[in-house]
C-alpha positions as CSV (number, residue, x, y, z in Angstrom):
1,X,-10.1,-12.1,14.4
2,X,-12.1,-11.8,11.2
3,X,-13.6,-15.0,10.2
4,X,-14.2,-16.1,7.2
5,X,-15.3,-19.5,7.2
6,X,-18.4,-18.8,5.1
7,X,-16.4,-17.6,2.0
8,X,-14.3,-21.1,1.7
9,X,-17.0,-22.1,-0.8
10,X,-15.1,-19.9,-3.4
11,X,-11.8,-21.5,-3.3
12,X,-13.5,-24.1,-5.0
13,X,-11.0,-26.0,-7.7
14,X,-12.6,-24.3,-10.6
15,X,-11.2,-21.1,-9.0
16,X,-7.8,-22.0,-10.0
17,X,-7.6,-20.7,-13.1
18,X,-9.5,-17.5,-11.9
19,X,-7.9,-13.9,-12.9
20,X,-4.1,-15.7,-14.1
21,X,-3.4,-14.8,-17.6
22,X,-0.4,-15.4,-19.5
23,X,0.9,-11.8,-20.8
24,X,1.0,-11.9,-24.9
25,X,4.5,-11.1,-26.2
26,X,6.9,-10.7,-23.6
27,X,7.2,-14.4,-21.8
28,X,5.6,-12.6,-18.6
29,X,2.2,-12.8,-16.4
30,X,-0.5,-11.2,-15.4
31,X,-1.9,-12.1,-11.9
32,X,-5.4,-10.2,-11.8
33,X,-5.7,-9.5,-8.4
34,X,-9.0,-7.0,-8.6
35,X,-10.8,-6.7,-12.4
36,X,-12.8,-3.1,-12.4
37,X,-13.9,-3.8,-8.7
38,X,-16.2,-0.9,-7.2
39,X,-15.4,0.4,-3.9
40,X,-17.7,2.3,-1.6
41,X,-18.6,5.0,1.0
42,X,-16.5,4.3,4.1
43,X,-19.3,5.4,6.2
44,X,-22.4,3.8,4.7
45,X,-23.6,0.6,5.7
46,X,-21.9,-2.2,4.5
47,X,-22.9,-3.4,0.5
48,X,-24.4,-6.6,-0.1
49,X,-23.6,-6.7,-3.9
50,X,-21.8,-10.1,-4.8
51,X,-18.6,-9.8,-5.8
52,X,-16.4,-11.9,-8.3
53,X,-15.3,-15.7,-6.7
54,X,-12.8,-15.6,-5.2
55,X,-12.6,-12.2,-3.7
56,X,-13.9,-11.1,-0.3
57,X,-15.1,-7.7,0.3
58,X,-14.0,-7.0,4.2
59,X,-15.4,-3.2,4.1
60,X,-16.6,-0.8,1.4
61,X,-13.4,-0.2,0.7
62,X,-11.3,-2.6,1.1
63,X,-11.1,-6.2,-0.4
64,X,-9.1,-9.4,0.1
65,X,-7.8,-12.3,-2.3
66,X,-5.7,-15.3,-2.1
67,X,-3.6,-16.4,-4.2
68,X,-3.4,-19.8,-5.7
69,X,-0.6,-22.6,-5.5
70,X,-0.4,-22.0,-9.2
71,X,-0.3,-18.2,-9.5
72,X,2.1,-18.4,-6.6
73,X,4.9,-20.8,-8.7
74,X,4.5,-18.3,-11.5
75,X,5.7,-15.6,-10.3
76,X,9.4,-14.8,-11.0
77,X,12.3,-12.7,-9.8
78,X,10.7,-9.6,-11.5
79,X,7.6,-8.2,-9.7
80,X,5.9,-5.0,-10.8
81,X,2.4,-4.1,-8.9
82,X,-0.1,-2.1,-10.9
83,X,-3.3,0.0,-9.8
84,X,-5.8,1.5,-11.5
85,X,-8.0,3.6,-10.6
86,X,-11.1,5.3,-12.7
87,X,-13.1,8.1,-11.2
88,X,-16.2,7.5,-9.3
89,X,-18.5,9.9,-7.1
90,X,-15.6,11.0,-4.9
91,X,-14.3,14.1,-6.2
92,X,-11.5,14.3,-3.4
93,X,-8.3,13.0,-2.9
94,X,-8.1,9.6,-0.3
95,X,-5.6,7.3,0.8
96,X,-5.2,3.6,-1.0
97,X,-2.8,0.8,-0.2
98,X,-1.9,-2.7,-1.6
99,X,-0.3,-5.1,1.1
100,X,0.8,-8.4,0.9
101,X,0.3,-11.2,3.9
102,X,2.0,-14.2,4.5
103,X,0.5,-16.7,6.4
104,X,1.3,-20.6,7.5
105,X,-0.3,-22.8,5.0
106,X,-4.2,-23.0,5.5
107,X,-4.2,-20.5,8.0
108,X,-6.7,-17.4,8.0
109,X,-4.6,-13.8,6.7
110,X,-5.0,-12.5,9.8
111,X,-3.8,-15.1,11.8
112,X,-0.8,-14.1,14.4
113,X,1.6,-15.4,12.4
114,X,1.4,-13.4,9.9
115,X,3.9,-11.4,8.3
116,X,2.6,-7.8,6.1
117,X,4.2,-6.3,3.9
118,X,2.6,-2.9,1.7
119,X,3.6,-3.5,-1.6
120,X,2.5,0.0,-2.7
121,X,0.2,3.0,-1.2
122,X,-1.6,5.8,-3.5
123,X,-2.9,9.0,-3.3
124,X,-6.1,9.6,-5.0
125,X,-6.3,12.6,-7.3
126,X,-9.2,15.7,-7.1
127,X,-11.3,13.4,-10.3
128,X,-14.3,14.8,-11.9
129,X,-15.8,12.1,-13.5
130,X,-17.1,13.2,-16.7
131,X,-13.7,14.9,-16.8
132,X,-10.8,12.9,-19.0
133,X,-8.2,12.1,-18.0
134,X,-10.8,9.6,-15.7
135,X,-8.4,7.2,-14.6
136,X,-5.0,7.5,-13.5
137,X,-2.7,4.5,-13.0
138,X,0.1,3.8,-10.1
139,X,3.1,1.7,-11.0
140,X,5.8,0.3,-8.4
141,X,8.7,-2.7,-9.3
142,X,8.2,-5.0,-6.0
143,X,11.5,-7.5,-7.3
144,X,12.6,-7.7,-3.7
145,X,9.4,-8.9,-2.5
146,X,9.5,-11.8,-5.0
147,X,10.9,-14.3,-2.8
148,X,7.9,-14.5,-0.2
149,X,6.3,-16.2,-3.2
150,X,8.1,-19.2,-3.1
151,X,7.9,-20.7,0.4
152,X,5.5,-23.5,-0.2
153,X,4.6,-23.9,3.1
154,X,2.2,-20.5,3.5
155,X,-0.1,-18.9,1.9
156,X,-0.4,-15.0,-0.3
157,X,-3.2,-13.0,0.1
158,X,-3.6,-9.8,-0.9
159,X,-5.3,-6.7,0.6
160,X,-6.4,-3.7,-1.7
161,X,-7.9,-0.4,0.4
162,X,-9.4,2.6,-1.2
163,X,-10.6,5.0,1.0
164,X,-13.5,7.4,0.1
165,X,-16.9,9.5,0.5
166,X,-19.4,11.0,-1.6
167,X,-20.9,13.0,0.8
168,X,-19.4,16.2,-1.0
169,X,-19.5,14.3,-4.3
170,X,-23.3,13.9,-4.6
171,X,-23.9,17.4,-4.5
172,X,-20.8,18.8,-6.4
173,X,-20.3,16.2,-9.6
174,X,-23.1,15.3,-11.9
175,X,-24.6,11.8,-11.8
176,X,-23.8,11.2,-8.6
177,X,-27.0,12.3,-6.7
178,X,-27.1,9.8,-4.0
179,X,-24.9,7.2,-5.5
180,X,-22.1,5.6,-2.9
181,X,-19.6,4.8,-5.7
182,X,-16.3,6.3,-4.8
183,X,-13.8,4.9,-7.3
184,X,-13.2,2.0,-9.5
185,X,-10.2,-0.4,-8.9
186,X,-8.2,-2.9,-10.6
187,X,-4.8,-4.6,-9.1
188,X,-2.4,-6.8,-11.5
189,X,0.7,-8.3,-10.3
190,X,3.1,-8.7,-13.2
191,X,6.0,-11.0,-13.2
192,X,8.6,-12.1,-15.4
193,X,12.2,-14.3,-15.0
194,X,14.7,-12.2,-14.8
195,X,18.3,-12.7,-14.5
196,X,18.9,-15.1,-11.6
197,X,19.7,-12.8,-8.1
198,X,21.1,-13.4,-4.6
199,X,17.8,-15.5,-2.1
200,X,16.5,-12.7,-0.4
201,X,15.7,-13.0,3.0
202,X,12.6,-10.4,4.2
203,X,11.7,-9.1,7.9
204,X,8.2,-7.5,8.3
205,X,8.7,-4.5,11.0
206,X,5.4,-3.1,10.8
207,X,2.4,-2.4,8.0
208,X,0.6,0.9,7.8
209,X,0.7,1.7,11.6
210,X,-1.3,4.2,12.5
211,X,2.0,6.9,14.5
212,X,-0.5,9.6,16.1
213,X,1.2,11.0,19.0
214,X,-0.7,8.6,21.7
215,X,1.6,5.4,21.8
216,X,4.9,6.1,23.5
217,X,6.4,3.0,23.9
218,X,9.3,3.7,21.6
219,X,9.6,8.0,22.8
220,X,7.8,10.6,21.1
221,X,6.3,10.5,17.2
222,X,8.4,7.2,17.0
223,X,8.0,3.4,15.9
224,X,10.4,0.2,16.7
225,X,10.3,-3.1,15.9
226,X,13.2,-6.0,16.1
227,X,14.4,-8.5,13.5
228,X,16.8,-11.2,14.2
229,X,19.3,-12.8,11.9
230,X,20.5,-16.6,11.8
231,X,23.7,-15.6,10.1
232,X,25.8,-12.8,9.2
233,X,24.8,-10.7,6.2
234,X,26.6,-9.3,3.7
235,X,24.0,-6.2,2.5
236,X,20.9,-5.7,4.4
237,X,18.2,-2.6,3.4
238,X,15.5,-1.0,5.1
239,X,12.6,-0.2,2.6
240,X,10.0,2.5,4.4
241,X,6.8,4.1,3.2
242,X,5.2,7.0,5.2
243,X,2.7,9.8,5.0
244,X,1.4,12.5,7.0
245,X,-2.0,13.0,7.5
246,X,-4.3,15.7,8.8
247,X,-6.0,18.5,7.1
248,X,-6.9,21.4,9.8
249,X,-5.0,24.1,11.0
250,X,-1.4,23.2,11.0
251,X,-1.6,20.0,10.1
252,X,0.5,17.8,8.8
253,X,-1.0,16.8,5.5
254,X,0.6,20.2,4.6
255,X,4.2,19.4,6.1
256,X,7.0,17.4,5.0
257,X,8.7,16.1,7.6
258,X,12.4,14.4,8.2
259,X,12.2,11.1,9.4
260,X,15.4,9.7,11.7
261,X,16.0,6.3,11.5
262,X,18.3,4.7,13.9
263,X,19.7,0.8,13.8
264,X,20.5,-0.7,17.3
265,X,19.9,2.5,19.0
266,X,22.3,4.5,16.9
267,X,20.5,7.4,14.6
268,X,21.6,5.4,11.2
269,X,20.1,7.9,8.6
270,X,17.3,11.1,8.2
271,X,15.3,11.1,5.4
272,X,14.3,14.1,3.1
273,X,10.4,12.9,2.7
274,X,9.3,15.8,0.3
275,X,7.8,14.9,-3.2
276,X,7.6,17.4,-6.5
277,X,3.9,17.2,-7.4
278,X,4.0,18.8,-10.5
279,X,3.7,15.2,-12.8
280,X,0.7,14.5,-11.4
281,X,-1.2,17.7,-12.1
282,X,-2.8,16.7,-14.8
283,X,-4.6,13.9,-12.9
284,X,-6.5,16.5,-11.1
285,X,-9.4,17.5,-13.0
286,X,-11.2,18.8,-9.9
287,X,-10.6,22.1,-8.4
288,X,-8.7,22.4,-5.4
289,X,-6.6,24.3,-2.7
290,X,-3.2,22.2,-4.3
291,X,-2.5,22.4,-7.5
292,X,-2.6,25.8,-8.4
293,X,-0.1,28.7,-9.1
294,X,3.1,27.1,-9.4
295,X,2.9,23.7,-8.0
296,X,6.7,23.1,-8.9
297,X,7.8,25.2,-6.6
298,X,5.9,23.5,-3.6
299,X,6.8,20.8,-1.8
300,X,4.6,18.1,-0.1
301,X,5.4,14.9,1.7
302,X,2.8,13.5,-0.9
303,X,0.6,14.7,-3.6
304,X,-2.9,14.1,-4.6
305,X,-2.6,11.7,-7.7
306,X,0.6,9.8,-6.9
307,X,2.2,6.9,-5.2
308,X,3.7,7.6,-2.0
309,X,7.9,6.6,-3.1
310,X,8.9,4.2,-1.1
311,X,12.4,5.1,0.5
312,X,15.4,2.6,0.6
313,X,18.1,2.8,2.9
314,X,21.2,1.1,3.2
315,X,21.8,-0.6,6.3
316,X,25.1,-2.5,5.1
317,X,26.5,-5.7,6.7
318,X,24.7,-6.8,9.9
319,X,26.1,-9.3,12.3
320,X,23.8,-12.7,13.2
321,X,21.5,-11.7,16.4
322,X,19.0,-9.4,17.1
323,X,18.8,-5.9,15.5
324,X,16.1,-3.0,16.2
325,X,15.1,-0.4,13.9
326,X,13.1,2.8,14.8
327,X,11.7,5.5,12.5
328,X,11.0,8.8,14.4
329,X,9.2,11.8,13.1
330,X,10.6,14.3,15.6
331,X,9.5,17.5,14.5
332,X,5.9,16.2,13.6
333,X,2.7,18.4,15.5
334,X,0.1,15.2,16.4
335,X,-1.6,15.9,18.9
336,X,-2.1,19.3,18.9
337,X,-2.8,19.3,14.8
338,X,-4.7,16.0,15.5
339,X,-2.7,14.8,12.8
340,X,-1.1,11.2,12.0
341,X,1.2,9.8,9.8
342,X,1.0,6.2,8.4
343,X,4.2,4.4,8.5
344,X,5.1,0.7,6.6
345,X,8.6,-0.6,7.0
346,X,10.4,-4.2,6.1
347,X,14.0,-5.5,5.5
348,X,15.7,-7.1,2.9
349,X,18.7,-9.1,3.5
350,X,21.0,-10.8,1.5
C-alpha cells in the first residue's frame, strides 16, 4: 500500500477552496482537478519539483487529488470530465486515463475497500510541438457516475495518468534536447443540475486490468468479476472501456477485436470494438505509420488522438442475488504478439 501520510499537511482548511470555481453563465461548476500540470518520462528517475497543494504526484506520470466535502455536494446529476492535453517532448502517441475512487471516509485511495471507476481513457496524438494545433482536448458526459458523489460517508479522489517518453523526442523535435517533459495536462469535472433522474446504484467490476494472456482464472483472453443486488432491478447496464495494445509483428495495437460478454454464464452480447479515426487526423501533426493514405477507410480499435468510446450495453431487468459478468477477447494473439489489452468495466442499476 502507498502511503501517504507525509502529504496530509496539504489538506490543510485553506485547501478548501482550492481549484472549485463557479462556471460564469450557465448555473454550472468547474471542479479543477489538474491546472496545466507537467507530466514526465516514465522511465527517468522520479521528479522532485513541488507540485500545487493539494495534489500528489505518485509517478512521473501519474497524479492523485482528493476531493473536498464541498466540491463533492456541488456536483449535480450532470457530469462531463474534460482533458486537456498540450504537446510536450513526446512526439508519440501514449496511453492516458482518468479514474475515479471511492473510499470509506478518512481512508487512504488505495485502501481495500475501495471501489474504481475510469471515468475516461485517451489516446495521445503523434504532436510536434511547435506544430499548431498543440493541444487537443478529450470530452466524455460521466451523468451515471454522478451518484458516487453523494454518499457522505467516503471519500473522491481522482487519478490522472499520462504515459510517455522523450527518448525519441529529444532527438527528433526541436527544444527538447534532453528535456523530460512529455505533455501538459489539465482535468476539469463539470457539473450542472439537471432534470431530477432515477438513484443510480453503481458496481465497480474491475479498473484498467491489465488482460495479457497469463491469468486464466476466468479461461482464455477473459476477465470476470461478480456483483450482487439487494433487490430486484428494473434496468441494469454494463458500461466497458477496452483497448488493445502491442506494437510488433502482429500485434494487437493494429487489430480490432470482438469482445463477448456473457451475464451469469450465458454469452449476453459481442461487441464491434472498431473506431473511424479520421476526426482526429488533424491532431496529428507528427509523421507517422497511421494516418496516412485514406485513413477513412481503416479501421482501428483506437486511434492516436482520441478517447477510447466507452461501450454501453443493456443488461435489462436483473433479479436480487448475485450476478457475474465476463468480457472475453477470444480471438485476441497475447502471448505470442506479446500484446495486451486494458479492460475497465462497472454497472449501473436502477
Amino acid at each position: 500500500m502507498i502511503s501517504i501520510k507525509k502529504y496530509l499537511l496539504l489538506f490543510a482548511a485553506g485547501f478548501f477552496n482550492l481549484a472549485f470555481c463557479a462556471a460564469q453563465g450557465n448555473g454550472g461548476n468547474t471542479i479543477k482537478i489538474l491546472n496545466a500540470v507537467d507530466f514526465y518520462d516514465g522511465y527517468a528517475k522520479p521528479i522532485d519539483k513541488p507540485v500545487a497543494e493539494g495534489l500528489i504526484r505518485l509517478s512521473n506520470t501519474k497524479y492523485l487529488r482528493k476531493l473536498t466535502d464541498q466540491e463533492k455536494q456541488a456536483v449535480g446529476n450532470k457530469l462531463t470530465v474534460k482533458v486537456a492535453v498540450k504537446a510536450g517532448c513526446d512526439n508519440y502517441d501514449r496511453i492516458g486515463s482518468v479514474a475515479l475512487y471511492k473510499t470509506p471516509k478518512g481512508k487512504s485511495f488505495d485502501d481495500k475497500g475501495s471501489e474504481q471507476y475510469e471515468l475516461l481513457r485517451i489516446m495521445t496524438p503523434f504532436m510536434y510541438r511547435t506544430r499548431e494545433p498543440d493541444n487537443i482536448p478529450y470530452i466524455a458526459e460521466i451523468d451515471q457516475l454522478a451518484p458516487l458523489f453523494k454518499d457522505k460517508n467516503s471519500d473522491i479522489w481522482i487519478m490522472s495518468e499520462v504515459f510517455g517518453t522523450t527518448g525519441a523526442g529529444q532527438k527528433e523535435v526541436i527544444g527538447c534536447n534532453g528535456s523530460l517533459l512529455t505533455f501538459t495536462v489539465s482535468v476539469d469535472l463539470i457539473t450542472e443540475k439537471g432534470s431530477s433522474q432515477e438513484s443510480n446504484n453503481l458496481y465497480s467490476l474491475f479498473c484498467n486490468y491489465t488482460m495479457n494472456g497469463e491469468d486464466t482464472i476466468a479461461g482464455y483472453n477473459a476477465k470476470a468479476a461478480t456483483f450482487t443486488l439487494k433487490k430486484d432491478v428494473e434496468s441494469a447496464k454494463l458500461y466497458v472501456i477496452s483497448s488493445g495494445h502491442g506494437a510488433g509483428e502482429g500485434g494487437e495495437e493494429y487489430n480490432w477485436r470482438e469482445h463477448v460478454v456473457y451475464l451469469d454464464g450465458e454469452e449476453h452480447s459481442r461487441l464491434e470494438m472498431s473506431q473511424n479515426c479520421a476526426p482526429y487526423e488533424i491532431y496529428n501533426t507528427q509523421p507517422n505509420g497511421i494516418y496516412f493514405g485514406n485513413i477513412a477507410k481503416e479501421r482501428r480499435s483506437w486511434c492516436p488522438g482520441a478517447p477510447v468510446p466507452t461501450r454501453i450495453i443493456n443488461l435489462g431487468p436483473l433479479k436480487a442475488g448475485e450476478h457475474s459478468i465476463k468480457v472475453t477477447i477470444p480471438e485476441a494473439r497475447l502471448l505470442e504478439t506479446k500484446s495486451y489489452y486494458v479492460v475497465s468495466a462497472y454497472v449501473v442499476t436502477q
